[in-house]
mmCIF file of the C-alpha atoms, coordinates in Angstrom:
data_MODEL
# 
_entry.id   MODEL 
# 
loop_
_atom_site.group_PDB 
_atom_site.id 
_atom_site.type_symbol 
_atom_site.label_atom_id 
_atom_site.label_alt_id 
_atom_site.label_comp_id 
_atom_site.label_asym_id 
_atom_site.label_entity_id 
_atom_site.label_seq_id 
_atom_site.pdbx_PDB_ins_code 
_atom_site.Cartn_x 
_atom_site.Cartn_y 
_atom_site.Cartn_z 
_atom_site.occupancy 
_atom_site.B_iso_or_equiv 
_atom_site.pdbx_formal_charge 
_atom_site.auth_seq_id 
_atom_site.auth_comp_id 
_atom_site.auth_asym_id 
_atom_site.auth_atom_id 
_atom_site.pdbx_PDB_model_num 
ATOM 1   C CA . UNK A 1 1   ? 107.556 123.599 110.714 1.00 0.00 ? 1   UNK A CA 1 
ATOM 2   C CA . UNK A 1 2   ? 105.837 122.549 107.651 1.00 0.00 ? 2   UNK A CA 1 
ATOM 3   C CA . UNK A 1 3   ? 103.599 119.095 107.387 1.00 0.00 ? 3   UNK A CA 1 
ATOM 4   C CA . UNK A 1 4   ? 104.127 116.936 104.234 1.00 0.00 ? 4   UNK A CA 1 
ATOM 5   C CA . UNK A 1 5   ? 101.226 117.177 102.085 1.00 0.00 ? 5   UNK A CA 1 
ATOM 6   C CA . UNK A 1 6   ? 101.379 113.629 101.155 1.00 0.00 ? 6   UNK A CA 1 
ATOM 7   C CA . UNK A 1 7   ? 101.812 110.418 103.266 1.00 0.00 ? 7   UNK A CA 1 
ATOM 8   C CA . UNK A 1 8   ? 101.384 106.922 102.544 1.00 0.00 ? 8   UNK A CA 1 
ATOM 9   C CA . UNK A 1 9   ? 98.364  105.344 103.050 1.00 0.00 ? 9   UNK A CA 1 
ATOM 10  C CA . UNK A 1 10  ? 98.301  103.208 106.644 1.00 0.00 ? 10  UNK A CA 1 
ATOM 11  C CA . UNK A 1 11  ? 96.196  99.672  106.684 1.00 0.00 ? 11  UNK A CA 1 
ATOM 12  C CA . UNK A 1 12  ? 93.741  98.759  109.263 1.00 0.00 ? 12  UNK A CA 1 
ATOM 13  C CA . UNK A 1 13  ? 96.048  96.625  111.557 1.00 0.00 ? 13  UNK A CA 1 
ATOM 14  C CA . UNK A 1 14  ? 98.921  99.882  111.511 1.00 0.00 ? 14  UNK A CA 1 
ATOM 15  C CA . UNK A 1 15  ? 95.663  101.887 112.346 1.00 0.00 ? 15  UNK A CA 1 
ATOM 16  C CA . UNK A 1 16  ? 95.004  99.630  115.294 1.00 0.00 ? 16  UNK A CA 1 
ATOM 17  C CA . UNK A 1 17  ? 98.527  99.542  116.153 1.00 0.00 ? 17  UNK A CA 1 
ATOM 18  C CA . UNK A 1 18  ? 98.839  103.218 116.126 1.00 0.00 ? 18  UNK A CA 1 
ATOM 19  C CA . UNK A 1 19  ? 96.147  103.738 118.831 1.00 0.00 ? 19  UNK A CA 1 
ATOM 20  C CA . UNK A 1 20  ? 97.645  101.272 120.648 1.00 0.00 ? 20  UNK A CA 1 
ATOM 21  C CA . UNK A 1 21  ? 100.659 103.334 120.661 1.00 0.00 ? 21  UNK A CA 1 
ATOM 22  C CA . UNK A 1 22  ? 99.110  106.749 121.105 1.00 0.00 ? 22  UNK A CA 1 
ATOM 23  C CA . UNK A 1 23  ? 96.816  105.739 124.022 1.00 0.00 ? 23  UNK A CA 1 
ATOM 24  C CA . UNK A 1 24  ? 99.549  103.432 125.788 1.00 0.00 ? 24  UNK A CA 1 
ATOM 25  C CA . UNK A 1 25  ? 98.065  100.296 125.456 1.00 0.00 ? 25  UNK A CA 1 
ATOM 26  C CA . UNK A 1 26  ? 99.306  96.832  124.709 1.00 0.00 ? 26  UNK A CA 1 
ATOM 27  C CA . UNK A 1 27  ? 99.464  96.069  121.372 1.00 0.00 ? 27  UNK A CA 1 
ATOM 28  C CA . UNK A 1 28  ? 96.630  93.374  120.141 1.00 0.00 ? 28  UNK A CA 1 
ATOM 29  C CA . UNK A 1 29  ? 96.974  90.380  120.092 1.00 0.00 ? 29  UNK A CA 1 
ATOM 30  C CA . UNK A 1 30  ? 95.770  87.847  117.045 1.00 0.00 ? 30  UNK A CA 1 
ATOM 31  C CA . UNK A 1 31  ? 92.487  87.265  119.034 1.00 0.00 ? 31  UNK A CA 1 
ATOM 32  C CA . UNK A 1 32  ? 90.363  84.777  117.416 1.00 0.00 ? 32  UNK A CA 1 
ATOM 33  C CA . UNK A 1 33  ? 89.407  84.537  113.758 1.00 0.00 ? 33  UNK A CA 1 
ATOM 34  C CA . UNK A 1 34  ? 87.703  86.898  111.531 1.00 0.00 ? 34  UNK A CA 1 
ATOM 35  C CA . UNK A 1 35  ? 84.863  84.771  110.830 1.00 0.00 ? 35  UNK A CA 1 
ATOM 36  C CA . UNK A 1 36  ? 84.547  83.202  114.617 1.00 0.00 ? 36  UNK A CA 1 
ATOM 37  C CA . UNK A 1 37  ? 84.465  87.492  115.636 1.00 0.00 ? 37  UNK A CA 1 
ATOM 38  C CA . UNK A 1 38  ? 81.831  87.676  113.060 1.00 0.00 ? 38  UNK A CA 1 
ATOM 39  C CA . UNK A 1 39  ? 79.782  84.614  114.407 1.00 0.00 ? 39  UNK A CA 1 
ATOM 40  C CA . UNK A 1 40  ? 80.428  86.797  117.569 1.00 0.00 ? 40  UNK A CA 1 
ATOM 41  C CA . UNK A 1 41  ? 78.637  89.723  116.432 1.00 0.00 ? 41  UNK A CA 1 
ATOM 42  C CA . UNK A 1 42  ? 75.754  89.277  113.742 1.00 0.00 ? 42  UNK A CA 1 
ATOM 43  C CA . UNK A 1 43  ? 72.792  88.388  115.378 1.00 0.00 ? 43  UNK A CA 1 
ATOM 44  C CA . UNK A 1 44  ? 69.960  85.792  114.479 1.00 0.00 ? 44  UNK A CA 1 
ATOM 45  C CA . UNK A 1 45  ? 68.143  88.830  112.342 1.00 0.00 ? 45  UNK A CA 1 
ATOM 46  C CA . UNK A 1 46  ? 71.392  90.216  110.693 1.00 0.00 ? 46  UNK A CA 1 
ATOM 47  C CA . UNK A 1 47  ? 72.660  86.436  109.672 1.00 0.00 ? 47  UNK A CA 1 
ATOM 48  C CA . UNK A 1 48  ? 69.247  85.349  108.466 1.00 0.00 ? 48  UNK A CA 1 
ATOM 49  C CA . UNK A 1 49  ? 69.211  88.604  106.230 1.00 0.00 ? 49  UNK A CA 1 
ATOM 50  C CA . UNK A 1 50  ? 73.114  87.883  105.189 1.00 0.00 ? 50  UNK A CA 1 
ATOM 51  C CA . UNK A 1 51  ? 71.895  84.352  104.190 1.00 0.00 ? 51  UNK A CA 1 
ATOM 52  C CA . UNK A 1 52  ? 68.968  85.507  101.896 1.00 0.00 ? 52  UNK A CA 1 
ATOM 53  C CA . UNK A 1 53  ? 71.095  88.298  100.095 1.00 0.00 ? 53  UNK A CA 1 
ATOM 54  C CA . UNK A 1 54  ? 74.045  85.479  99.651  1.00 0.00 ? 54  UNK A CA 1 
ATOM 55  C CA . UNK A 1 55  ? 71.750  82.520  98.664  1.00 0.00 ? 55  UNK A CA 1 
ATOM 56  C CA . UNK A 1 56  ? 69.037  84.734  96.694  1.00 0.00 ? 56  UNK A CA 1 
ATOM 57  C CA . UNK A 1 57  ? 68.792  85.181  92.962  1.00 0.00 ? 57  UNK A CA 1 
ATOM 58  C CA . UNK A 1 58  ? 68.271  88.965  92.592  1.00 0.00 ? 58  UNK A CA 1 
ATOM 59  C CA . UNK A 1 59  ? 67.286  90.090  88.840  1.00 0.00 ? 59  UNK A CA 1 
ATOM 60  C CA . UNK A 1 60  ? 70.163  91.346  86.629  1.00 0.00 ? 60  UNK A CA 1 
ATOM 61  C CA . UNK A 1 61  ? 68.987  94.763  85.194  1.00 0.00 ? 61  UNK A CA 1 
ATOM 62  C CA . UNK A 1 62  ? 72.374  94.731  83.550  1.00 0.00 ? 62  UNK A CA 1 
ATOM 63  C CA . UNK A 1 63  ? 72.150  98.152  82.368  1.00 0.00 ? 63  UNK A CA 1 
ATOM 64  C CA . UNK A 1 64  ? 75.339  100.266 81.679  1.00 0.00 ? 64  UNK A CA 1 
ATOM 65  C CA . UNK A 1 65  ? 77.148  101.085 84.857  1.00 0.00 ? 65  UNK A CA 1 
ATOM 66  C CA . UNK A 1 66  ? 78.939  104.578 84.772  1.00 0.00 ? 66  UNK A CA 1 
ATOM 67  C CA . UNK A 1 67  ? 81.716  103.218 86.726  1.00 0.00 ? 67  UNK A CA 1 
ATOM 68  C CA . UNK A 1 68  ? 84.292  106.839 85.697  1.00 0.00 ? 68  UNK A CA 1 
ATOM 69  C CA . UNK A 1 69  ? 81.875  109.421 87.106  1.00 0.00 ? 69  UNK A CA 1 
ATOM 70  C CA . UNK A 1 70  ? 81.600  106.511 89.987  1.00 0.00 ? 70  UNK A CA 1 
ATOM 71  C CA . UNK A 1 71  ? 85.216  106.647 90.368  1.00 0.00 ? 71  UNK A CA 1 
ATOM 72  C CA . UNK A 1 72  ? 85.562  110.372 90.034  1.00 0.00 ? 72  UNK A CA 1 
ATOM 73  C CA . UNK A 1 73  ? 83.097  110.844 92.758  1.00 0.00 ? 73  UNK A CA 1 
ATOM 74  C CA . UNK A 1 74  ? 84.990  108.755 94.958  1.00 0.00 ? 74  UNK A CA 1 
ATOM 75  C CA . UNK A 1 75  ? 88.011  110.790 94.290  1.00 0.00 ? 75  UNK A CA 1 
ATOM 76  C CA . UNK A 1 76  ? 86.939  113.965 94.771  1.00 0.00 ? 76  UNK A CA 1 
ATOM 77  C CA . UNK A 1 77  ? 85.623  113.077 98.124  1.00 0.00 ? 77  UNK A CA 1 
ATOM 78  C CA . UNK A 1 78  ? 88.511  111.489 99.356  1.00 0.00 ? 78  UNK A CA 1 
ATOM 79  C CA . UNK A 1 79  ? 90.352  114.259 98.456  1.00 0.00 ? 79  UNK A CA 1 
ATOM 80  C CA . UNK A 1 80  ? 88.038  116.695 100.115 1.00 0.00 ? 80  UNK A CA 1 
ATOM 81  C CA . UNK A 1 81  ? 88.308  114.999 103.267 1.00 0.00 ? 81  UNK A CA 1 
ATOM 82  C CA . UNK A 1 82  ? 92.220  114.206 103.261 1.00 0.00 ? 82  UNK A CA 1 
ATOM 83  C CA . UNK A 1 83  ? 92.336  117.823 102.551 1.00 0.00 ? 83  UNK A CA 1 
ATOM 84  C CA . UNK A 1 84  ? 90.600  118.583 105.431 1.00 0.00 ? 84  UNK A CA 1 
ATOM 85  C CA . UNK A 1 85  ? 92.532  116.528 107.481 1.00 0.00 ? 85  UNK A CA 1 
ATOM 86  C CA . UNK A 1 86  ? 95.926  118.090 106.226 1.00 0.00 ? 86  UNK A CA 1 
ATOM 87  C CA . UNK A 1 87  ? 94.767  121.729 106.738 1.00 0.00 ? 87  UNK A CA 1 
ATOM 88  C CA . UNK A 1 88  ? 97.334  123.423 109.322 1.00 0.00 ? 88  UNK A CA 1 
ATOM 89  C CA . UNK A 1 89  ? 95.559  126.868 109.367 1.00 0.00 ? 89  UNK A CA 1 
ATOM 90  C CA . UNK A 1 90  ? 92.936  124.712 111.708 1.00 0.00 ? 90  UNK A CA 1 
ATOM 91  C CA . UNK A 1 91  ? 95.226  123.548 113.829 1.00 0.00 ? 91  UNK A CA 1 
ATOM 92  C CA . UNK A 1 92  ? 97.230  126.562 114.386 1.00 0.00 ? 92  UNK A CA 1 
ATOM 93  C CA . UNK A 1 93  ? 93.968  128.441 114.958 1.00 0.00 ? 93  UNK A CA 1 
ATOM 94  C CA . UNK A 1 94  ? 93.547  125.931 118.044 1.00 0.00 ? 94  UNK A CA 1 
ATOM 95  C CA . UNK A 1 95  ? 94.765  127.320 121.609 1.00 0.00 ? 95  UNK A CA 1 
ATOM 96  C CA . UNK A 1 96  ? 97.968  125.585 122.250 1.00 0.00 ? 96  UNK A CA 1 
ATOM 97  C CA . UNK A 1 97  ? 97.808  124.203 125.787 1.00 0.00 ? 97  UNK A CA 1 
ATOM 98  C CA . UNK A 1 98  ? 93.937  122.862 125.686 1.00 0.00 ? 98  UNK A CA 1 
ATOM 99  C CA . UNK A 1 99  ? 93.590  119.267 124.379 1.00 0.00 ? 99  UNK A CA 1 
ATOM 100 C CA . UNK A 1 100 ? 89.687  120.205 124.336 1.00 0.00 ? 100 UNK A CA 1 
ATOM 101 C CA . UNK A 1 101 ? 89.749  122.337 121.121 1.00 0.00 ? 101 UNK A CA 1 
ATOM 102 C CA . UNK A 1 102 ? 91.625  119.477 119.355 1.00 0.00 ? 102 UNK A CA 1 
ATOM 103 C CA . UNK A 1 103 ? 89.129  116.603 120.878 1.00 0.00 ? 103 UNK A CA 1 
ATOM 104 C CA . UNK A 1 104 ? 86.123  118.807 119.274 1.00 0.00 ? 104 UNK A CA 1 
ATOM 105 C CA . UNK A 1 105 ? 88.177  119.264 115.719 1.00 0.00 ? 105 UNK A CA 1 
ATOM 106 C CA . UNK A 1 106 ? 88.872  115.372 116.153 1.00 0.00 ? 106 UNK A CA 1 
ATOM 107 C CA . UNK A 1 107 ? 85.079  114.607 116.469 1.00 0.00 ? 107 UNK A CA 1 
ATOM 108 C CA . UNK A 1 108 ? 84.405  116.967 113.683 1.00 0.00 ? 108 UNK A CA 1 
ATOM 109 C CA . UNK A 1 109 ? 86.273  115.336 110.909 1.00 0.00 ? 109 UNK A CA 1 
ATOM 110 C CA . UNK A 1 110 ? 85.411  111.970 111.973 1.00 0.00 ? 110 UNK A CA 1 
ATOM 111 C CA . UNK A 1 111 ? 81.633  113.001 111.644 1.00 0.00 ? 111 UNK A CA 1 
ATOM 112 C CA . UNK A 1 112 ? 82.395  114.836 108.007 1.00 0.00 ? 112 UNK A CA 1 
ATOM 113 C CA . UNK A 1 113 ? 84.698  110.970 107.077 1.00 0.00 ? 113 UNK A CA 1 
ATOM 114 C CA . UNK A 1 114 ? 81.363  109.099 108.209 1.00 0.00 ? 114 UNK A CA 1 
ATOM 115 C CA . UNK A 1 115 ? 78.707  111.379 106.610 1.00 0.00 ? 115 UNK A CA 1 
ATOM 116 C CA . UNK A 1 116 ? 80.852  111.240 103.251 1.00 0.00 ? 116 UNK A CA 1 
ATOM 117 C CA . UNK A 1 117 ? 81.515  107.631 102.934 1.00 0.00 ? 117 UNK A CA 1 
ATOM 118 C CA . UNK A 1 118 ? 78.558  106.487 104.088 1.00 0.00 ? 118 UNK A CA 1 
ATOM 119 C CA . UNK A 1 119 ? 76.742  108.585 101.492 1.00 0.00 ? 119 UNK A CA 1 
ATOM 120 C CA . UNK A 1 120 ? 79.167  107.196 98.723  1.00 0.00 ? 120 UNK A CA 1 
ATOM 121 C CA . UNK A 1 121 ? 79.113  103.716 99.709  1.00 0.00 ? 121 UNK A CA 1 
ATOM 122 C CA . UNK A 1 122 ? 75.093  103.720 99.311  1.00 0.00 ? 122 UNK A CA 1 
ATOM 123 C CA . UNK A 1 123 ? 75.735  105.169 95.835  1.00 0.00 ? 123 UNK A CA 1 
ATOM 124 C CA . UNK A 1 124 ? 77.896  102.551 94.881  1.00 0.00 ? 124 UNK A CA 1 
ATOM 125 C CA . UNK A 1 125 ? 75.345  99.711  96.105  1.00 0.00 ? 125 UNK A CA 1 
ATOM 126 C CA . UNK A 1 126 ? 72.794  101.492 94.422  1.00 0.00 ? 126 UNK A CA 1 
ATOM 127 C CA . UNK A 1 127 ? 75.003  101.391 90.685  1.00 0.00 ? 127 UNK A CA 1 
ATOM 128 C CA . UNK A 1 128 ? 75.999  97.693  91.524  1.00 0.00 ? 128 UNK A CA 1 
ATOM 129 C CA . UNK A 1 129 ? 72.333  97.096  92.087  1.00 0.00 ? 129 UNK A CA 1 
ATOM 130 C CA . UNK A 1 130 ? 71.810  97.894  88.433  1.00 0.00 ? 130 UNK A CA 1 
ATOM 131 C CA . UNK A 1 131 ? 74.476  95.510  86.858  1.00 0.00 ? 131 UNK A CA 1 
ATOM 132 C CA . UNK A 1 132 ? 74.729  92.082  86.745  1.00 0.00 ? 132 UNK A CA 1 
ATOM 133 C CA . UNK A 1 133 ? 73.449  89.246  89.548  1.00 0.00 ? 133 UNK A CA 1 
ATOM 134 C CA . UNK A 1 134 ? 76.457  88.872  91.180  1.00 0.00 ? 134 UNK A CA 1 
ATOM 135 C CA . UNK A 1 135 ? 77.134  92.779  91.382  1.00 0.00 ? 135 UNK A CA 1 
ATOM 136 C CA . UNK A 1 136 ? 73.154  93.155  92.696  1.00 0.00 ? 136 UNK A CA 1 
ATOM 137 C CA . UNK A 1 137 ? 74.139  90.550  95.229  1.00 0.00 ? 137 UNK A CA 1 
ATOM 138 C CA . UNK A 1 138 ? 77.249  92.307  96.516  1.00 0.00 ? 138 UNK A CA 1 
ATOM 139 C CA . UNK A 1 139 ? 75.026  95.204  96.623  1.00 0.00 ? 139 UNK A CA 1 
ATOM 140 C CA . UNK A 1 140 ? 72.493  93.161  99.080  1.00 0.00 ? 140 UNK A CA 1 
ATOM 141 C CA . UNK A 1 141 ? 75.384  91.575  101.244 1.00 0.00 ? 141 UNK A CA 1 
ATOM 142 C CA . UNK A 1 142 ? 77.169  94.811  101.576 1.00 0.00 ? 142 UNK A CA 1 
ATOM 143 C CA . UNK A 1 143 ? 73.836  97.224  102.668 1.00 0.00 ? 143 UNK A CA 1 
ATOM 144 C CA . UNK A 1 144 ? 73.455  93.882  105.372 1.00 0.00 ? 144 UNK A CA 1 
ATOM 145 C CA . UNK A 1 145 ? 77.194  94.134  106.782 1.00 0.00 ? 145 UNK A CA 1 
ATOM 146 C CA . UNK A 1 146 ? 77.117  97.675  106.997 1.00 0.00 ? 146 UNK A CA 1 
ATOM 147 C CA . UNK A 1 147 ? 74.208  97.500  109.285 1.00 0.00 ? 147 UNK A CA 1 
ATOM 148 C CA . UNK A 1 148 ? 75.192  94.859  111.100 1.00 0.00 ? 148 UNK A CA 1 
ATOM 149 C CA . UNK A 1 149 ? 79.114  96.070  111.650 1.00 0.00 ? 149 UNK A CA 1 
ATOM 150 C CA . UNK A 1 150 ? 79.314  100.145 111.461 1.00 0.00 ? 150 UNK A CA 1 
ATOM 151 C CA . UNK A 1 151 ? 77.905  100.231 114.727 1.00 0.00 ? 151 UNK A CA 1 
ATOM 152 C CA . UNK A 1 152 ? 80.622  98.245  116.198 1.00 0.00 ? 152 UNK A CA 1 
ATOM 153 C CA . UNK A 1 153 ? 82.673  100.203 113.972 1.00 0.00 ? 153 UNK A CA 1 
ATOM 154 C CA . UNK A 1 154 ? 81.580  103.557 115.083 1.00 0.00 ? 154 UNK A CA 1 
ATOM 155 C CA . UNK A 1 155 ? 82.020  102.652 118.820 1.00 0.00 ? 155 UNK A CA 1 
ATOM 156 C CA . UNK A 1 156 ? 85.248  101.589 118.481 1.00 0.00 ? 156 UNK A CA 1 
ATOM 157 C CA . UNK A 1 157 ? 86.073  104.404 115.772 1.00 0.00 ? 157 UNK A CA 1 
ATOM 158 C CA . UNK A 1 158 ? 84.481  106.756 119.015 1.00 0.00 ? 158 UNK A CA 1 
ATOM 159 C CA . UNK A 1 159 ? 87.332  106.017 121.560 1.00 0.00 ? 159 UNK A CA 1 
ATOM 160 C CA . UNK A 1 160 ? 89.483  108.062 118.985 1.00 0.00 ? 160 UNK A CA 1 
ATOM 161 C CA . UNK A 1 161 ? 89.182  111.585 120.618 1.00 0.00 ? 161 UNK A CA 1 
ATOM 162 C CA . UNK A 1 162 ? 90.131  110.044 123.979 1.00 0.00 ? 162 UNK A CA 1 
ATOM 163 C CA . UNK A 1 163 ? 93.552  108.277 123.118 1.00 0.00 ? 163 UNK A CA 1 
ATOM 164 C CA . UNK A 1 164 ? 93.922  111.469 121.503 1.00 0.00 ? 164 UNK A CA 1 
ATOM 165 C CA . UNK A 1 165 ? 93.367  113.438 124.259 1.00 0.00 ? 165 UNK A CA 1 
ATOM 166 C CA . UNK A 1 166 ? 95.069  111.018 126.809 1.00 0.00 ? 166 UNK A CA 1 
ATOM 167 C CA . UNK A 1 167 ? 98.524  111.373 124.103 1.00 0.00 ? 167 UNK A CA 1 
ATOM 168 C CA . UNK A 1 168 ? 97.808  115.000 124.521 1.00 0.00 ? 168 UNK A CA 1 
ATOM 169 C CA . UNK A 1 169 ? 98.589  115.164 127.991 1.00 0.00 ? 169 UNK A CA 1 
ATOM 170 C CA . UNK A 1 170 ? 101.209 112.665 128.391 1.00 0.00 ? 170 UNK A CA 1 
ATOM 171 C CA . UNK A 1 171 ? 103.173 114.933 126.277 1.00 0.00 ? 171 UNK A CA 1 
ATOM 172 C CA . UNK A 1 172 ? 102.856 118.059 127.510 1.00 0.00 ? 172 UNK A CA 1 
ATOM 173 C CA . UNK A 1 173 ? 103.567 117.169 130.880 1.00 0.00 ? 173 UNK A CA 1 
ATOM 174 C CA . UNK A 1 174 ? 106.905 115.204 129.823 1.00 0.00 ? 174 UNK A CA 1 
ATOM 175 C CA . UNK A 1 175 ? 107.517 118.444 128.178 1.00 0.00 ? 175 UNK A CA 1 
ATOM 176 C CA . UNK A 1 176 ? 106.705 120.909 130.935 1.00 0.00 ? 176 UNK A CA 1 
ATOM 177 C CA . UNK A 1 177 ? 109.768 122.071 131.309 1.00 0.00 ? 177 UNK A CA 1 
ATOM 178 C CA . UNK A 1 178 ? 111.638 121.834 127.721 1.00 0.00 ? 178 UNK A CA 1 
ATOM 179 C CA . UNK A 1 179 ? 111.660 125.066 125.763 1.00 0.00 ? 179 UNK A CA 1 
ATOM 180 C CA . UNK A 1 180 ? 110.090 125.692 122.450 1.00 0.00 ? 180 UNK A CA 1 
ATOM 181 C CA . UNK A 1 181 ? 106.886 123.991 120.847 1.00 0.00 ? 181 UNK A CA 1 
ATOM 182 C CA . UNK A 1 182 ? 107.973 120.629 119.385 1.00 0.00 ? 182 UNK A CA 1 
ATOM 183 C CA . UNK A 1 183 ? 105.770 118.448 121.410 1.00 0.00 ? 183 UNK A CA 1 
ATOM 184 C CA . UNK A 1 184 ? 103.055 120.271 120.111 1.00 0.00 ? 184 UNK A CA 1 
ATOM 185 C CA . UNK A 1 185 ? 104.155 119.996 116.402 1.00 0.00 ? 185 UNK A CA 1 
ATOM 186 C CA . UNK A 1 186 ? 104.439 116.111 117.413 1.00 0.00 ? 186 UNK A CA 1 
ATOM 187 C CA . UNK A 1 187 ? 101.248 116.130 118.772 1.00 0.00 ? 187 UNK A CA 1 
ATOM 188 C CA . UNK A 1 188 ? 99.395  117.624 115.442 1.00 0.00 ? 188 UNK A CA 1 
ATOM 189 C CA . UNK A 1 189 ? 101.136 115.393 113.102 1.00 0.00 ? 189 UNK A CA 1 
ATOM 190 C CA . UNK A 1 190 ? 100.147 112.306 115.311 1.00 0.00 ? 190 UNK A CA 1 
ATOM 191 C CA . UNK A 1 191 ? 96.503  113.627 115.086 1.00 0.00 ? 191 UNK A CA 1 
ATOM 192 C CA . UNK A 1 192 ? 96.591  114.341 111.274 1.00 0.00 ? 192 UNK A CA 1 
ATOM 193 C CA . UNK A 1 193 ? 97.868  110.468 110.659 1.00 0.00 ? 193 UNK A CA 1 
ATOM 194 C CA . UNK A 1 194 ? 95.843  108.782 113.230 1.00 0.00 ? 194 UNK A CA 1 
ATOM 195 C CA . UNK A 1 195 ? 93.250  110.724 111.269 1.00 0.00 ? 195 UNK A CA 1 
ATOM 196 C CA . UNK A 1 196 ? 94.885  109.583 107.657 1.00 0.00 ? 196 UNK A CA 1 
ATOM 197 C CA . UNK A 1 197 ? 94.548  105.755 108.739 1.00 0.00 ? 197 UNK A CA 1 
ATOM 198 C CA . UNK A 1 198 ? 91.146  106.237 109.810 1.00 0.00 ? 198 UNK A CA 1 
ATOM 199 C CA . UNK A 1 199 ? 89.979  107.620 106.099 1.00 0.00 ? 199 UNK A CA 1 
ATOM 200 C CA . UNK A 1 200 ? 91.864  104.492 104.769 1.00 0.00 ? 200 UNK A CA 1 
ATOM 201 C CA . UNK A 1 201 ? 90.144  102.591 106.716 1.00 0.00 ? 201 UNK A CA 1 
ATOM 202 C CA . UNK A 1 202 ? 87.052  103.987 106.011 1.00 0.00 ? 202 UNK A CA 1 
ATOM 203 C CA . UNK A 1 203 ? 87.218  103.742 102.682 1.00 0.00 ? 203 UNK A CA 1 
ATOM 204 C CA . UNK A 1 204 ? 88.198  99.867  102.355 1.00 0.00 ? 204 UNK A CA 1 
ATOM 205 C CA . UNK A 1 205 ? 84.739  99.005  101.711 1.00 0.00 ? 205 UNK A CA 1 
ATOM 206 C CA . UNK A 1 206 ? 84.173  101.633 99.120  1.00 0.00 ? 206 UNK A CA 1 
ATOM 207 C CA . UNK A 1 207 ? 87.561  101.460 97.214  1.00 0.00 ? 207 UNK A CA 1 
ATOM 208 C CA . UNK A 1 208 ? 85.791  97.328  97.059  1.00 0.00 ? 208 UNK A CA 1 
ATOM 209 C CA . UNK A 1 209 ? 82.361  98.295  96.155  1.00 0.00 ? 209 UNK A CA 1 
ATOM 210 C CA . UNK A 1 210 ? 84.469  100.559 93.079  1.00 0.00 ? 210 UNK A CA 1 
ATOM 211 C CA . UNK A 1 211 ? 86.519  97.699  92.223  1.00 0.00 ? 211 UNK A CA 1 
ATOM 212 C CA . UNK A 1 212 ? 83.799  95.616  91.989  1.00 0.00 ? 212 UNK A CA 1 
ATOM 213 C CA . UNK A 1 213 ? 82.048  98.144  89.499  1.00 0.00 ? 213 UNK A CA 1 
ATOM 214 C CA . UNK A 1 214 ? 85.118  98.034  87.605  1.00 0.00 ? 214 UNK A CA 1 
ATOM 215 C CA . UNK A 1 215 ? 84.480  94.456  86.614  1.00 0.00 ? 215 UNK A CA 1 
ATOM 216 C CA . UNK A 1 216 ? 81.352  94.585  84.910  1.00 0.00 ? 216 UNK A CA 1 
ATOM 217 C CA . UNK A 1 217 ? 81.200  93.677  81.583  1.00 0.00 ? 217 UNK A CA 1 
ATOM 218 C CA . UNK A 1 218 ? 78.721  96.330  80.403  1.00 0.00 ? 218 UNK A CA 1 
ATOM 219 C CA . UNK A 1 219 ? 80.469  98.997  82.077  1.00 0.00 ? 219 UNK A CA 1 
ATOM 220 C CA . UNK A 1 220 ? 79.462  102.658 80.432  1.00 0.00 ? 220 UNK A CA 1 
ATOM 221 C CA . UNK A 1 221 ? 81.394  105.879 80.315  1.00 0.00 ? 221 UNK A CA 1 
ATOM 222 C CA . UNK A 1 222 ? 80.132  109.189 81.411  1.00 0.00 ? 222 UNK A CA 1 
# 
C-alpha cells in the first residue's frame, strides 16, 4: 500500500492532540495561560536575561541581509528531513512484529529534526543580528527562549518513542488474530505523521525568525 508523499502540515495543539490519541490519554485541557506557564518556567537568571535583550538598545549594523539564500537554506532542510520522514524503504526494512526497531528509527529522526533546526535557527539569529535594532533584538530574545524552553521542549518532545511504542502494541494485540498486515500499515503512517507534526512544530520558530528577515528594509539578494 503506497503512502502519500504529501500531507498537510499539522499545528502544535493537533500535534498534542495526536499523542494524546496515540498513547491513550485524555485529551488536554486549556490549562492555564501561555504567559502564567511561562512565569512557571523561566527562572530568575533566564527572565533577568529576557529583560535585558527586550529592554536593551543593541547597535543596528544594518548591513544587507541575504534573506533568499536564508530562505533556500531553510527549504532544503526541511525538505531533507520530511524526506526522511516519508522514506518507506526504512520502514519496510524494519522487522514487522518488534516495536523496538521502530522506537530506535523514531529516536533517530527526532535527533537528525533537532540537530538541523537547531543549527538553522542559530543561523537565522546570527543574519537578524546584522540588520536593524529591532531584528538584533529578536535575535537576543530568541537565543534567551531557546535556552530557557528547548529543554522543556526536548523532554516533552522525548516521551515520543514511548506513546509510539505503547500504540504499537495496543494494535497488534487487537489484531492478533485478523489476517493480513493492515495494522501494521496503520501503525507506519501514524508514526510518519506524528513525526510530520513534530517537524512543523519544530520549525515554528524558524519559519518566524525567516519571516522576520523578510521584513527588513535593506534586505539583499544572493
Amino acid at each position: 500500500m503506497a503512502l502519500p508523499q504529501q500531507r498537510a502540515a499539522v499545528s502544535a495543539p493537533a500535534f498534542v492532540r495526536r499523542l494524546a490519541r496515540l498513547g491513550d490519554l485524555e485529551q488536554p485541557s486549556a490549562g492555564p495561560a501561555l504567559s502564567e506557564r511561562l512565569g512557571q518556567w523561566i527562572d530568575w537568571n533566564r527572565a533577568i536575561a529576557l529583560s535585558r535583550a527586550l529592554d536593551g538598545t543593541p547597535a543596528s549594523a544594518s548591513h544587507p541581509i541575504q534573506v533568499d539564500s536564508e530562505a533556500a537554506a531553510c527549504a532544503r532542510v526541511r525538505a531533507t528531513l520530511h524526506a526522511a520522514i516519508l522514506r518507506s524503504d526504512k520502514l519496510d526494512a524494519l522487522p514487522a512484529d518488534d516495536a523496538a526497531p521502530f522506537r530506535r528509527h523514531c529516536v533517530d529522526l527526532q535527533r537528525s529534526m533537532q540537530a538541523s533546526t537547531g543549527q538553522l535557527r542559530g543561523r537565522l539569529r546570527d543574519a537578524l543580528a546584522t540588520g536593524t535594532a529591532d531584528q538584533a533584538r529578536l535575535a537576543e530574545v530568541d537565543a534567551v527562549m531557546e535556552m530557557t524552553l528547548s529543554p522543556r521542549e526536548q523532554a516533552l518532545l522525548a516521551a515520543t518513542p514511548s506513546l509510539l511504542v505503547r500504540h504499537f502494541d495496543r494494535l497488534k494485540l487487537a489484531h492478533a488474530d485478523a489476517p493480513g498486515d493492515a495494522w501494521r500499515v496503520t501503525f507506519r503512517r501514524d508514526l510518519q505523521d506524528l513525526l510530520l507534526a513534530e517537524l512543523e512544530v519544530r520549525f515554528h520558530p524558524i519559519d518566524a525568525l525567516l519571516a522576520a528577515l523578510r521584513s527588513s528594509p535593506v534586505s539583499g539578494t544572493p
